[in-house]
C-alpha positions as CSV (number, residue, x, y, z in Angstrom):
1,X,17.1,-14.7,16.0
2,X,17.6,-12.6,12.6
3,X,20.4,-10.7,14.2
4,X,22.3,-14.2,15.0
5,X,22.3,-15.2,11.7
6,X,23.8,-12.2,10.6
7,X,26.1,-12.5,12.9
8,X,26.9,-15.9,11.8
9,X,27.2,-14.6,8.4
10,X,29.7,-11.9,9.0
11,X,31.6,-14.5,11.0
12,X,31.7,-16.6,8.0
13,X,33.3,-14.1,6.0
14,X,35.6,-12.8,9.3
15,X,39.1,-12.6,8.1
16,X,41.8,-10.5,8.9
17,X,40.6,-6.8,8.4
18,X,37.1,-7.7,7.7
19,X,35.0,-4.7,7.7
20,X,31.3,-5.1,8.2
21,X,28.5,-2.9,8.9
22,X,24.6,-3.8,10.5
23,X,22.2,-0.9,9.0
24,X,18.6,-0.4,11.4
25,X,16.0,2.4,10.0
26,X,16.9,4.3,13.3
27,X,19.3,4.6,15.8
28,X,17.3,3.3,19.1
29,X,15.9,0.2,17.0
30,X,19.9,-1.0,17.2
31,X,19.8,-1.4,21.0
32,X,18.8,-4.6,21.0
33,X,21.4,-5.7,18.4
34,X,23.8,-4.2,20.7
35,X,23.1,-6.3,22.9
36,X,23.7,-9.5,20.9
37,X,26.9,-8.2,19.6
38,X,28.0,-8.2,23.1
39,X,26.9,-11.7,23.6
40,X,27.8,-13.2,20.4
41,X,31.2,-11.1,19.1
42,X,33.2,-10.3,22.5
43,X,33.7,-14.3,22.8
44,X,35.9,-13.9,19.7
45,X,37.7,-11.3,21.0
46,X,35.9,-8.0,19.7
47,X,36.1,-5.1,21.9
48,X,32.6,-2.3,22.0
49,X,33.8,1.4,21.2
50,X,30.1,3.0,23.2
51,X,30.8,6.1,21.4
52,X,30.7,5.3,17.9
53,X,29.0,2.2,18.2
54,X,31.5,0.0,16.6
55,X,33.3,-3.7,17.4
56,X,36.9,-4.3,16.5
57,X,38.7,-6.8,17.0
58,X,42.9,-5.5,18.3
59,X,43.7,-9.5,16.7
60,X,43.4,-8.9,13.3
61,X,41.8,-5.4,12.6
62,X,38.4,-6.4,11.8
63,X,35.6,-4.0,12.2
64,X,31.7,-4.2,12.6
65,X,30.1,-0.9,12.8
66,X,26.7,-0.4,13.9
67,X,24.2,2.3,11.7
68,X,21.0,3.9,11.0
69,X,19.7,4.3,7.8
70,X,15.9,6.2,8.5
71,X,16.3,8.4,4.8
72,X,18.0,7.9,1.5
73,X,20.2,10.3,2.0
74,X,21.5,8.7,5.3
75,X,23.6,6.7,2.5
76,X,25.3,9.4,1.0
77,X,27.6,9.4,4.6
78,X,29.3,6.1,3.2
79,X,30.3,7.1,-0.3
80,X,33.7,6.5,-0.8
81,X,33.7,3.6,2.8
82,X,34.7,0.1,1.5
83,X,32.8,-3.0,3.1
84,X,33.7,-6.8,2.8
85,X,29.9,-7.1,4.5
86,X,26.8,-5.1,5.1
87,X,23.6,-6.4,6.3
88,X,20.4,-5.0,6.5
89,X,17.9,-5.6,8.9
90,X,14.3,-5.8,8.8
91,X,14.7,-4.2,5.2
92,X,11.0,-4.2,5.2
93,X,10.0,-1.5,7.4
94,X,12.0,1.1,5.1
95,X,10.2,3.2,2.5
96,X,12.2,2.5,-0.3
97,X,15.6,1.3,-1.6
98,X,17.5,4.1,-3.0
99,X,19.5,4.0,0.3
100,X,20.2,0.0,0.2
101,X,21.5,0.5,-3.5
102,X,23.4,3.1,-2.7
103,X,25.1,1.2,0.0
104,X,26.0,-1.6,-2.1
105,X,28.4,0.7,-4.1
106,X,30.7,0.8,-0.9
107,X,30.9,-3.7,-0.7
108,X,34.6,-4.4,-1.4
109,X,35.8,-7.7,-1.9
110,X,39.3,-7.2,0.3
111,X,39.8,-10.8,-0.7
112,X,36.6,-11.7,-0.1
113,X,33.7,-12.2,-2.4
114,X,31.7,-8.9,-0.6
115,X,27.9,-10.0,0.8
116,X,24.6,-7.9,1.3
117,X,22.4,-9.8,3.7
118,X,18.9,-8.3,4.0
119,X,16.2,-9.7,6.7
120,X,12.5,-8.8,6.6
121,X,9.5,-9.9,8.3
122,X,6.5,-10.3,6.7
123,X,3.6,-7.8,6.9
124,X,6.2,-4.3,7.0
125,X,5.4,-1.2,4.5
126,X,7.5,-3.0,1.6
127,X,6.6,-6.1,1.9
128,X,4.8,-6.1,-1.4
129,X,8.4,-4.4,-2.9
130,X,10.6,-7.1,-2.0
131,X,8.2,-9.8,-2.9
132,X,7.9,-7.8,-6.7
133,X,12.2,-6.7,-6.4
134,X,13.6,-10.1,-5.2
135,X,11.0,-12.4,-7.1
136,X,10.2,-14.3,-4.1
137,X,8.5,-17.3,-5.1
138,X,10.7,-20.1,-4.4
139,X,12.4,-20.8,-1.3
140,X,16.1,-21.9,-0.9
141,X,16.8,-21.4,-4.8
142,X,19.4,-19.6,-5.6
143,X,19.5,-17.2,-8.3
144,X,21.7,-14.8,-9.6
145,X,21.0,-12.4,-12.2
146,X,22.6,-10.6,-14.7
147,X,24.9,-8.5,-12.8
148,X,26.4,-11.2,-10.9
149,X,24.4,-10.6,-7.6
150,X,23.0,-14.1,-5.7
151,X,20.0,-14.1,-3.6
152,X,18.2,-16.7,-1.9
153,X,15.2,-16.3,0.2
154,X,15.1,-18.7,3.4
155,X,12.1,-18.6,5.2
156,X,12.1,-18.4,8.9
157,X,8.8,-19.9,10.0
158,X,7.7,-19.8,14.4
159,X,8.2,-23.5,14.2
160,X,11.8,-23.1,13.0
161,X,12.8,-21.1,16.1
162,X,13.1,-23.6,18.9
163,X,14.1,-21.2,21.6
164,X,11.0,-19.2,21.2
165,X,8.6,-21.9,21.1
166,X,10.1,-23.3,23.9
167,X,9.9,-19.9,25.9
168,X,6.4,-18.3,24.5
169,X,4.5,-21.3,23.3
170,X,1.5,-18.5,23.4
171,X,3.2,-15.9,20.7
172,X,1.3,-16.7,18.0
173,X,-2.2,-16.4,19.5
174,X,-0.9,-13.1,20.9
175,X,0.7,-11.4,17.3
């Protein structure tokens, strides 16, 4: 469901020539967000390039590109790329953060007022550094500190996601 609201938040931003970009730690843990980009971005008229692994829409000329970021370095192929939207997903399970702040050098505005959306899950290998790095203490408060940058933390709870407990009522007894 993570990868949905992403897509919902790219959407929200969507305006002609949009460029987005949904960063995985590896390659093969995007399949299943190919998948949903199938589902949820050909209805609005995107159209699936297989060999680079990016969604354009011929309409307006908006773009989202689908990436791996397994090293810090992986970054250093986008310097100089503009964005309007990058999200990151399950930010947790990377090592560190060098790569995510590198990236946020290519957001553009194009218009726009640019977003970084990051997703985690609890429990991965920095989930003790985004607690610390975000100052996760209160949910749905918004702060922005001193360089302009917002951040909200919205938890995402089994309860909240109706479609699974309606399809595995057993998950939790199984995590």
């Amino acid at each position: 469901c993570e990868i949905f609201y992403f897509l919902n938040q790219y959407l929200y931003v969507l305006k002609g020539n949009t460029s987005g970009v949904i960063f995985r730690r590896t390659y093969s843990e995007l399949e299943d967000i190919i998948v949903k980009c199938q589902e949820f971005l050909e209805p609005f008229g995107f159209k699936r390039n297989k060999g680079d692994e990016t969604y354009r829409n011929p309409k307006d000329g908006a773009f989202l590109k689908l990436r791996y970021l397994e090293s810090d370095s992986d970054a250093d192929r986008y310097q100089g790329h503009g964005y309007s939207w990058i999200g990151i997903d399950e930010c947790g399970n990377f090592k560190s953060f060098l790569g995510v702040d590198k990236l946020k050098a290519t957001l553009r505005g194009f218009g726009i007022r640019p977003r970084l959306v990051l997703s985690a899950n609890p429990g991965g290998r920095s989930h003790e550094i985004l607690k610390a790095r975000f100052r996760v203490k209160e949910p749905y408060r918004i702060i922005t500190d001193d360089e302009g940058w917002s951040r909200v933390y919205i938890p995402s709870l089994f309860k909240d996601n109706l479609a699974l407990v309606k399809k595995d009522p057993d998950y939790l007894t199984r995590a």
